[in-house]
C-alpha positions in Angstrom: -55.5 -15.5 -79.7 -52.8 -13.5 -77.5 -55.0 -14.1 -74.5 -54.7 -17.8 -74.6 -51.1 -18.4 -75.7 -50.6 -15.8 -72.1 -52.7 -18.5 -70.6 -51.3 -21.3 -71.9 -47.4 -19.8 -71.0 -49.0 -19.2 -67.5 -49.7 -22.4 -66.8 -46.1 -22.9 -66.3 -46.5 -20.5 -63.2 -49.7 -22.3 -61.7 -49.3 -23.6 -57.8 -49.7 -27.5 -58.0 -53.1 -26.5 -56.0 -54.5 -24.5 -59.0 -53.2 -27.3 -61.2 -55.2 -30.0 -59.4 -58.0 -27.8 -58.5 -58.4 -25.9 -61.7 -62.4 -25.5 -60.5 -63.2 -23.0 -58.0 -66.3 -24.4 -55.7 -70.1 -22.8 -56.9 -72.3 -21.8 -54.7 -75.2 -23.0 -57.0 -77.4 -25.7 -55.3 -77.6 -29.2 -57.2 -80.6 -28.3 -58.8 -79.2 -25.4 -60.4 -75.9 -26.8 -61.7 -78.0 -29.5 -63.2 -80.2 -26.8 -65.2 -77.4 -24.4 -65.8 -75.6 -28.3 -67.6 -79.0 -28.3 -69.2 -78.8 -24.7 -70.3 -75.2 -25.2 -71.4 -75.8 -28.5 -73.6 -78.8 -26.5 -75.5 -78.0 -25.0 -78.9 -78.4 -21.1 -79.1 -80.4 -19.5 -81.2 -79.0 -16.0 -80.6 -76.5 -14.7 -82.1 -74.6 -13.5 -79.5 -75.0 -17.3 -77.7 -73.6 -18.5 -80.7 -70.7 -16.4 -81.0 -69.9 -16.9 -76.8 -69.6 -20.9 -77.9 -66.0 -19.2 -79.7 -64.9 -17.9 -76.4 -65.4 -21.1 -74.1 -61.8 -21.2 -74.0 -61.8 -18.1 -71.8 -63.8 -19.1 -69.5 -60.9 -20.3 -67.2 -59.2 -17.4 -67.9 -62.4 -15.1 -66.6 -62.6 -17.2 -63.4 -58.9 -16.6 -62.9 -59.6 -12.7 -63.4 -62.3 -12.7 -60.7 -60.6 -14.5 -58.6 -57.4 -12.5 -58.6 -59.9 -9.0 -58.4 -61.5 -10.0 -55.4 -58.1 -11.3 -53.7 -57.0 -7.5 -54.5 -60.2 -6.0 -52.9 -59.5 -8.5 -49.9 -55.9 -7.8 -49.8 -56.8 -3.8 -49.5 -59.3 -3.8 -47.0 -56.6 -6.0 -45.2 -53.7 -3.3 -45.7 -56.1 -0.4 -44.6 -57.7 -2.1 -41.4 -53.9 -2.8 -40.5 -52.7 1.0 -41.1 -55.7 1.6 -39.0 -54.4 -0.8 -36.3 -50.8 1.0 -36.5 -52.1 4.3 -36.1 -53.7 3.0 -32.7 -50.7 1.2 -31.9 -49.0 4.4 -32.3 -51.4 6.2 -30.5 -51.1 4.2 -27.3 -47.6 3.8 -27.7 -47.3 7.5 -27.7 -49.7 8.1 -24.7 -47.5 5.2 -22.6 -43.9 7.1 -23.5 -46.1 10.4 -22.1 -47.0 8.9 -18.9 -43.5 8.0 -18.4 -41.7 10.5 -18.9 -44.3 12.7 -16.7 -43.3 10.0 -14.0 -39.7 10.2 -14.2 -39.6 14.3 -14.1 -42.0 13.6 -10.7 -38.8 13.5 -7.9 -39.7 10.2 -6.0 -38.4 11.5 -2.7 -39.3 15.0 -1.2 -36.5 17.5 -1.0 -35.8 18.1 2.9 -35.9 22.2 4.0 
């Protein structure tokens, strides 16, 4: 019950592109949407089936979990290739202030005897 009225308070907070694209794209073929429907429409005969028919509801919620886990994943392997990048930036940009200053101690013209 407290899990849907959160949902139902977040919908307030939805982008208008989750609001007109509440469905996330499958990667099921046609052939299996059509016999997952088929699987779906079927009445269970387990009890556990019969008790997941209470939690339908959820279902959107579950998607929205998923999808918000694997933008996190995606989001940290993003951060950690871009500390990786710094660190090289870093790493040149210390071995170019190196070479200059090497250059500059260098006189440019000899001193005459």
């Amino acid at each position: 019950q407290r899990i849907l009225r959160l949902a139902e308070m977040c919908r307030r907070l939805e982008t208008e592109e989750e609001k007109v694209l509440p469905f996330y794209p499958s990667s099921l073929a046609e052939g299996e949407q059509q016999k997952a429907r088929r699987v779906l429409e079927e009445i269970p005969n387990e009890p556990l089936a019969r008790a997941m028919r209470d939690y339908v509801g959820l279902e959107r919620f579950w998607q929205r979990f998923n999808k918000v886990k694997l933008e996190e994943k995606a989001l940290e392997r993003a951060q950690a290739a871009l500390a990786n990048r710094n660190q090289e930036l870093r790493r040149l940009l210390q071995q170019y202030l190196a070479g200059t200053a090497t250059n500059q101690k260098v006189p440019k013209d000899p001193q005459p005897l």
